[in-house]
C-alpha positions in Angstrom: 116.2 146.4 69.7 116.4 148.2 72.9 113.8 150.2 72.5 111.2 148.0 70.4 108.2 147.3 72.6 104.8 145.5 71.5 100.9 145.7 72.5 99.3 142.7 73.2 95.7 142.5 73.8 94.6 139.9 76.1 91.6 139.5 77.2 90.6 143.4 77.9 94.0 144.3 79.3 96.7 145.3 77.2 100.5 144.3 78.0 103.5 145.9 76.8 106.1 143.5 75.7 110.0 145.2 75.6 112.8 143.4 73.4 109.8 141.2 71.8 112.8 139.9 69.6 115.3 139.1 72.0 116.2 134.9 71.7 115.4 133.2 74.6 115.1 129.4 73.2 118.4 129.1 71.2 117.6 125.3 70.1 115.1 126.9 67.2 115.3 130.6 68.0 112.1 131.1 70.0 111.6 134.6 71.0 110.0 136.4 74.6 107.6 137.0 71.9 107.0 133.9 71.1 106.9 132.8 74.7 104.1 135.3 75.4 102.1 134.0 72.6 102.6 130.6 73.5 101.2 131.0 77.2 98.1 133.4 75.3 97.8 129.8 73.0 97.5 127.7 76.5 95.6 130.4 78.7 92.9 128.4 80.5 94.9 125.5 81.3 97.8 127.8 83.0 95.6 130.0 84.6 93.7 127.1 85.8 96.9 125.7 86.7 97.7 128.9 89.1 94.7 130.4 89.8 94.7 132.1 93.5 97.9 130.2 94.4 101.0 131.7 95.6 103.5 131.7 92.7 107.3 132.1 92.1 108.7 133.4 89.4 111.8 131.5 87.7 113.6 134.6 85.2 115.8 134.6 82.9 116.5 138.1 81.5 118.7 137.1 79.2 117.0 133.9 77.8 117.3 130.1 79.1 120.9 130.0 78.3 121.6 132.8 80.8 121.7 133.2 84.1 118.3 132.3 86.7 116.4 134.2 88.8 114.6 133.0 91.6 111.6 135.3 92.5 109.7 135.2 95.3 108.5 138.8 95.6 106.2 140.5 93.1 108.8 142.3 90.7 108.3 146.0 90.8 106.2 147.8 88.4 103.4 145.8 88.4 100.1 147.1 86.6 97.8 147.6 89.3 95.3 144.7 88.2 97.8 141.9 88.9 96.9 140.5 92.1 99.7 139.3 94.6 99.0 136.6 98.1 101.0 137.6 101.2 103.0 134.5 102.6 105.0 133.8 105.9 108.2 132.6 106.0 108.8 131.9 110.2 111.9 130.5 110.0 113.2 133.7 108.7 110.7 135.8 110.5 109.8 137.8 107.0 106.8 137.4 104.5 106.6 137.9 100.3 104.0 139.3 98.4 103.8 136.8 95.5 102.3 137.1 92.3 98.4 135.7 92.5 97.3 135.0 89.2 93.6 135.5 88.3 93.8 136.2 84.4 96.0 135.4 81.5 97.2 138.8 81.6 99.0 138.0 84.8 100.8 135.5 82.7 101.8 137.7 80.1 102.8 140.5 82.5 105.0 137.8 84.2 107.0 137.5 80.6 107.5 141.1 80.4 109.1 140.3 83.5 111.3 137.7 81.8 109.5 135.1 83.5 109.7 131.9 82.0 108.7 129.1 84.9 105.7 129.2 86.7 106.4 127.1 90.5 102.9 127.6 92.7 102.3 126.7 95.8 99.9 123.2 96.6 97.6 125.9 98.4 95.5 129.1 97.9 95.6 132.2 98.8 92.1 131.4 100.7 93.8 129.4 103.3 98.1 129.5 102.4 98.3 126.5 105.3 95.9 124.3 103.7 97.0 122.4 101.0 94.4 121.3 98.2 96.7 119.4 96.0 98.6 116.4 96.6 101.4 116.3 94.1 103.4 112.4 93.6 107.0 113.4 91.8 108.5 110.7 90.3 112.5 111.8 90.3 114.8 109.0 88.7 118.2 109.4 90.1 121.3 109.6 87.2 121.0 105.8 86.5 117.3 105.4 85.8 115.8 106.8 81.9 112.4 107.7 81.4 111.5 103.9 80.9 111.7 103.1 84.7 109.7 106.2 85.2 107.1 104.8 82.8 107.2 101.5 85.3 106.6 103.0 88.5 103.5 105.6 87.2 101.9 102.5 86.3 102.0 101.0 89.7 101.0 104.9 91.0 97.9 104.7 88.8 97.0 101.0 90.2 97.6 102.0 93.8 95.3 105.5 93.3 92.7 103.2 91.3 92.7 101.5 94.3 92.4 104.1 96.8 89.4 105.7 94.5 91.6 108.8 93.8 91.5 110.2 90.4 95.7 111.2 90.0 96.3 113.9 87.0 99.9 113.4 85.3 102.2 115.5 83.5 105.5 115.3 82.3 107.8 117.4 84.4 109.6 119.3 81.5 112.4 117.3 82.4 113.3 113.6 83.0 110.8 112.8 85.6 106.7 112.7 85.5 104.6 114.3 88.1 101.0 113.6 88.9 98.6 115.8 90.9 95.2 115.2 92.9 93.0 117.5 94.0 92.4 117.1 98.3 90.0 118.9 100.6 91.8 121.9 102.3 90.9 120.1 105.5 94.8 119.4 106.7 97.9 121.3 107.6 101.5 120.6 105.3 102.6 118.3 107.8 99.8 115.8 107.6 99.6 116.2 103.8 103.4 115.3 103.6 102.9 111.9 106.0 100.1 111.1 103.5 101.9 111.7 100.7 104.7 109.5 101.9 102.7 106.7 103.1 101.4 106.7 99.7 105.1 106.1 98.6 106.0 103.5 100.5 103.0 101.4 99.3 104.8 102.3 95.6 108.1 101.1 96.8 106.2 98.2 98.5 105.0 97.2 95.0 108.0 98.1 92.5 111.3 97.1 93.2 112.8 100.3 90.9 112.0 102.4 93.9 113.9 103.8 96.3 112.9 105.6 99.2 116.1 106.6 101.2 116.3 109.7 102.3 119.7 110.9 101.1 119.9 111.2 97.8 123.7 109.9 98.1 122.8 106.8 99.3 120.2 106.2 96.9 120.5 103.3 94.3 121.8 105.0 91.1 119.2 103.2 88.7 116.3 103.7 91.2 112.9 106.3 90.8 112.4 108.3 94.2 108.8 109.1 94.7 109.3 112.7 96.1 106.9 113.2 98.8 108.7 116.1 100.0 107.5 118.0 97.6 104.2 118.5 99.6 106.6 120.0 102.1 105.1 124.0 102.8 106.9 126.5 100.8 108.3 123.2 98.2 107.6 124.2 94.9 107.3 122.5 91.3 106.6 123.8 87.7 103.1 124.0 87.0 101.1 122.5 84.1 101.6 124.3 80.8 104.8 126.2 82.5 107.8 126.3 79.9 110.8 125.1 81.3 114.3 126.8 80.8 115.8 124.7 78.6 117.1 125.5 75.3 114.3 123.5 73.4 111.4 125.3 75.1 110.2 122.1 76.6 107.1 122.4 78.8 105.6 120.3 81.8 102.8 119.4 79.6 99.7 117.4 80.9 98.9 113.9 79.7 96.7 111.2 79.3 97.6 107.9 81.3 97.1 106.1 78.1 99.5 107.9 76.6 102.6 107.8 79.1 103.4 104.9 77.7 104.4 106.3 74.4 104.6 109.5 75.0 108.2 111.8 75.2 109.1 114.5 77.4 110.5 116.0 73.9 107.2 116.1 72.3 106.0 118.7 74.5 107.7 122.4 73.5 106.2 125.7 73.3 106.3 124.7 69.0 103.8 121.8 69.8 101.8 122.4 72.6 99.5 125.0 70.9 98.4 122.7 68.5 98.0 120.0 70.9 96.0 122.1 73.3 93.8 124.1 70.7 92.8 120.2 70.2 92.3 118.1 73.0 91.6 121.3 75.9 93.0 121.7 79.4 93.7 118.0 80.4 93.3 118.8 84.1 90.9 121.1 83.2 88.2 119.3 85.6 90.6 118.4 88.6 88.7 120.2 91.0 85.5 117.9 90.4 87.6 115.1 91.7 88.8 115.7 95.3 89.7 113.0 97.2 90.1 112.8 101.2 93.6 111.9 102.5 91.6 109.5 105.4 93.2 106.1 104.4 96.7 107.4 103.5 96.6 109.1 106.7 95.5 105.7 108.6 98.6 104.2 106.9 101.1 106.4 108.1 99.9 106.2 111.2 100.8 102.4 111.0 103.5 103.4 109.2 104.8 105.5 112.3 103.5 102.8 114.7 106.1 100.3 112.9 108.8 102.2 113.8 108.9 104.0 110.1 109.5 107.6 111.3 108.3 110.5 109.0 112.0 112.1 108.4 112.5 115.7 108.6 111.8 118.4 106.3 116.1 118.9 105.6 117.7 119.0 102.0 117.8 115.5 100.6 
């Protein structure tokens, strides 16, 4: 098995796939084979999903039930058409070349690589320090289930109604939902991260299930924190379509709001989302029609902040 290798054909490039047997789901025995075939099944919704935007790599060499590599840095022997984004790190006075994906090859390269999670960055490689994506987390703490997450996405989707802000959800791949809107590049991290937590607070204003309190220790233990520090710079979070690295294969899979209601985080595994997508298409696949200017959310943390509610730091919660 060592030496097996495979040729896959995507798109005009050709990717060499090593160990193309070796396990890496061990709830039904999905292979890095089958991983590669399910990101060829989904390719415009993840390359839409990642397209120009810095992107870490999450590895697992030896399969989800092994140890995890954070990568930052383009992994060596790269073919020379993937693309990489130089970023700046200036707390640590160093920068990272990371992969830029521009074609589904990139994607398939990436799981030669052992790549299984796709994390990008809320900005592009056009402008790193601009953000064009708002991202709303919801993250129940230990107490709260999936229903209370179901609770407070419906009083996210009345509050963006409101606002005029078209909000695109997927399931997070684990217990929480995440939903995305597409912004102007027209503001810094910082700005995007008061707007994004003024935005909360109107959530937590409306549903008594959330909790905003900064330290996660001193949260409520049933409660839904609406993680605004995720639009933090350099904060990262699966992408759509990205598999997650868990046994069953399950993947951050895009939704509609109609269907949160009913909808599992367990329906959604690299077994059922090719089906899914070869159906109903790239969910998000129009986000960037729908951009919506951060003006009013900014005007409320501004009162926010004028009512003694300080923005708190960017620390670990």
């Amino acid at each position: 098995m060592g030496s097996e290798r495979i040729e896959l054909e995507v798109e005009g490039r050709t990717v060499s796939i090593s160990n193309p047997q070796r396990i890496y789901f061990s709830a039904r025995g999905e292979t890095k084979l089958d991983l590669a075939r399910y990101y060829l099944a989904v390719a415009p919704g993840i390359v839409n999903a990642l397209y120009h935007r810095p992107c870490m790599l999450h590895r697992f060499p030896d399969g989800v039930d092994g140890a995890k590599v954070h990568q930052k840095r383009l992994p060596s022997g790269a073919p020379p058409w993937v693309e990489t984004v130089r970023v700046h790190f200036p707390r640590y006075n160093r920068h990272a070349d990371e992969l830029c994906v521009t074609h589904p090859a990139d994607v398939v390269w990436a799981v030669q690589m052992s790549t299984v999670e796709f994390h990008p960055w809320n900005s592009r490689r056009e402008d790193t320090e601009s953000p064009d994506e708002w991202r709303i987390d919801l993250d129940p703490m230990p107490g709260a289930g999936y229903a209370e997450v179901r609770r407070v996405a419906g009083v996210v989707e009345e509050v963006l109604d409101e606002l005029g802000a078209v909000g695109y959800p997927k399931t997070s791949g684990g217990k929480g939902l995440h939903i995305y809107v597409r912004i102007p590049p027209d503001h810094g991290f910082g700005d995007v991260r008061r707007a994004a937590l003024a935005f909360a607070r109107e959530v937590e204003r409306r549903s008594d299930l959330v909790d905003l309190t900064w330290w996660r220790k001193d949260r409520r233990p049933a409660s839904i924190f609406v993680d605004f520090n995720q639009n933090a710079r350099d904060h990262t979070i699966a992408s759509a379509y990205s598999v997650r690295g868990t046994p069953e294969g399950l993947v951050s899979a895009p939704v509609r709001w109609d269907e949160i209601a009913d909808a599992e985080p367990q329906d959604f595994t690299i077994a059922t989302m090719p089906a899914r997508f070869a159906a109903l298409g790239d969910l998000h696949a129009d986000i960037d029609h729908h951009a919506y200017p951060l003006d009013t959310l900014l005007e409320w943390a501004d009162r926010d902040e004028r009512d003694g509610r300080a923005t708190p730091p960017e620390d670990a919660q």
